[in-house]
C-alpha positions as CSV (number, residue, x, y, z in Angstrom):
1,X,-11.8,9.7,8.6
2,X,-11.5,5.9,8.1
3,X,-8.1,5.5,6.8
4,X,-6.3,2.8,8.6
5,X,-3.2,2.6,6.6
6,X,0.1,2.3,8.1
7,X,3.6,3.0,7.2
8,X,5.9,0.7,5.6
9,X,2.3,-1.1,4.0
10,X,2.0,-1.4,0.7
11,X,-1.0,-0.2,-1.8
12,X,-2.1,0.1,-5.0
13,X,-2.9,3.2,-6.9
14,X,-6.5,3.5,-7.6
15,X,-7.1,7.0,-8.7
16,X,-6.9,8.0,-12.5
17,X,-6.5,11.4,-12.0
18,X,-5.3,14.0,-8.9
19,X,-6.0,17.6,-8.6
20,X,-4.6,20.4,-7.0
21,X,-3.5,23.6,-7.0
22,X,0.3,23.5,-7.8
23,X,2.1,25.7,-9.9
24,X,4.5,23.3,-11.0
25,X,4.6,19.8,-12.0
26,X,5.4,17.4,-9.8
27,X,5.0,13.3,-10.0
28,X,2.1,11.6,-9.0
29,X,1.4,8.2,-8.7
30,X,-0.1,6.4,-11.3
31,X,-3.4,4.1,-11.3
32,X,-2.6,0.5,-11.1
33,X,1.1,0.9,-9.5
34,X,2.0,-0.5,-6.6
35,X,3.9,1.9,-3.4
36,X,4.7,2.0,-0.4
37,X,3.3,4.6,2.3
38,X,6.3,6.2,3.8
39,X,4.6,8.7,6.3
40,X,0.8,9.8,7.0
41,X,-0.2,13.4,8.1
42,X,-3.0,15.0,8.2
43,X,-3.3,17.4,4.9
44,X,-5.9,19.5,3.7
45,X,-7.9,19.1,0.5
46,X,-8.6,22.7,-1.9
47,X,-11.6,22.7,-0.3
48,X,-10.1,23.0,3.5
49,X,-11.3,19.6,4.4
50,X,-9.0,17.5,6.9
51,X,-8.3,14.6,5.4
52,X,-5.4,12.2,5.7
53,X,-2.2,12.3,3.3
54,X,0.3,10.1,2.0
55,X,4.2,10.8,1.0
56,X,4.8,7.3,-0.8
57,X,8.4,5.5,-0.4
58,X,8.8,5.6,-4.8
59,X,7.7,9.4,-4.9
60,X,9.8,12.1,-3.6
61,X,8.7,15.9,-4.6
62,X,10.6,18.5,-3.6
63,X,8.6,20.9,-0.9
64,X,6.3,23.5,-1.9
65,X,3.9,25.2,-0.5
66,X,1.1,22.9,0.2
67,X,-2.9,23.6,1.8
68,X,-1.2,23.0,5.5
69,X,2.3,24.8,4.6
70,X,5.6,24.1,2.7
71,X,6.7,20.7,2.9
72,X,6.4,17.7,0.2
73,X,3.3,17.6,-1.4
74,X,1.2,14.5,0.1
75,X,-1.5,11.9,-1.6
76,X,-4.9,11.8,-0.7
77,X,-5.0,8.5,1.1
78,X,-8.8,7.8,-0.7
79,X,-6.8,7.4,-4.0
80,X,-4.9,4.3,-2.1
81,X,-6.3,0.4,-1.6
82,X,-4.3,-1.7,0.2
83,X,-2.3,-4.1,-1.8
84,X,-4.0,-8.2,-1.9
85,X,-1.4,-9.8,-0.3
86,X,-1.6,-13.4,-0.7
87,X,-3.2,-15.5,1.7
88,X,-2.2,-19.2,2.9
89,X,-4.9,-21.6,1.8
90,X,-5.1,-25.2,3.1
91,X,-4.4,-26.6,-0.4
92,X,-0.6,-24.8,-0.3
93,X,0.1,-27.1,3.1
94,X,-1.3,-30.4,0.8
95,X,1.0,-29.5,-1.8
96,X,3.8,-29.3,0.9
97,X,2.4,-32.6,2.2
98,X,2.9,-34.1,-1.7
99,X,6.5,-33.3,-1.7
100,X,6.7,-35.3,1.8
101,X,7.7,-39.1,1.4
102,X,5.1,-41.8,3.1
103,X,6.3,-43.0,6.5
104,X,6.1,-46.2,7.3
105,X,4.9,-47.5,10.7
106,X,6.7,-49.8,12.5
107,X,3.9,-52.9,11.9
108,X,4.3,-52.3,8.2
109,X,8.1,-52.8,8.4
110,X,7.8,-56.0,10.8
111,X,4.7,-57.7,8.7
């Protein structure tokens, strides 16, 4: 397991499609939207595999029964990619700079 999301972090959907093996519909999250992980468990996969799980802040289901018991069902977390936040770069602080009006030493004033 390399998942090394945490809660309150925002991602980005990046799986088209999610399978299970629920007997009633519930919402999933949808590829390209943005959410936030509300907790992390460990789940299980139909296969039996460990693997960590998702609930999402956006997404509430009710409980069912679920691969590791009844509870809401969770979201692979290899579906997920954390969302680019922006980054400072050095030309934001020279726009700042721009904004900033010359000073004048005190030589200039006096010659």
């Amino acid at each position: 397991m390399d998942c090394k999301f945490v809660i309150n972090q925002q991602v980005i959907c990046i799986a088209a499609e999610w399978f299970g093996t629920l007997v009633f519909p519930i919402q999933y999250p949808k590829k390209g939207e943005k959410y936030t992980i509300r907790s992390i468990f460990i789940g299980k996969d139909d296969l039996g595999q460990e693997s960590p799980s998702l609930h999402l802040n956006e997404i509430h289901n009710p409980p069912c029964n679920t691969n590791v018991g009844f509870m809401e069902q969770g979201f692979d977390w290899r579906g997920f990619k954390p969302l680019d936040e922006k980054t400072t770069d050095i030309s934001d602080f020279y726009e700042i700079l721009k904004k900033i009006p010359q000073r004048i030493s005190q030589k200039e004033l006096t010659s």
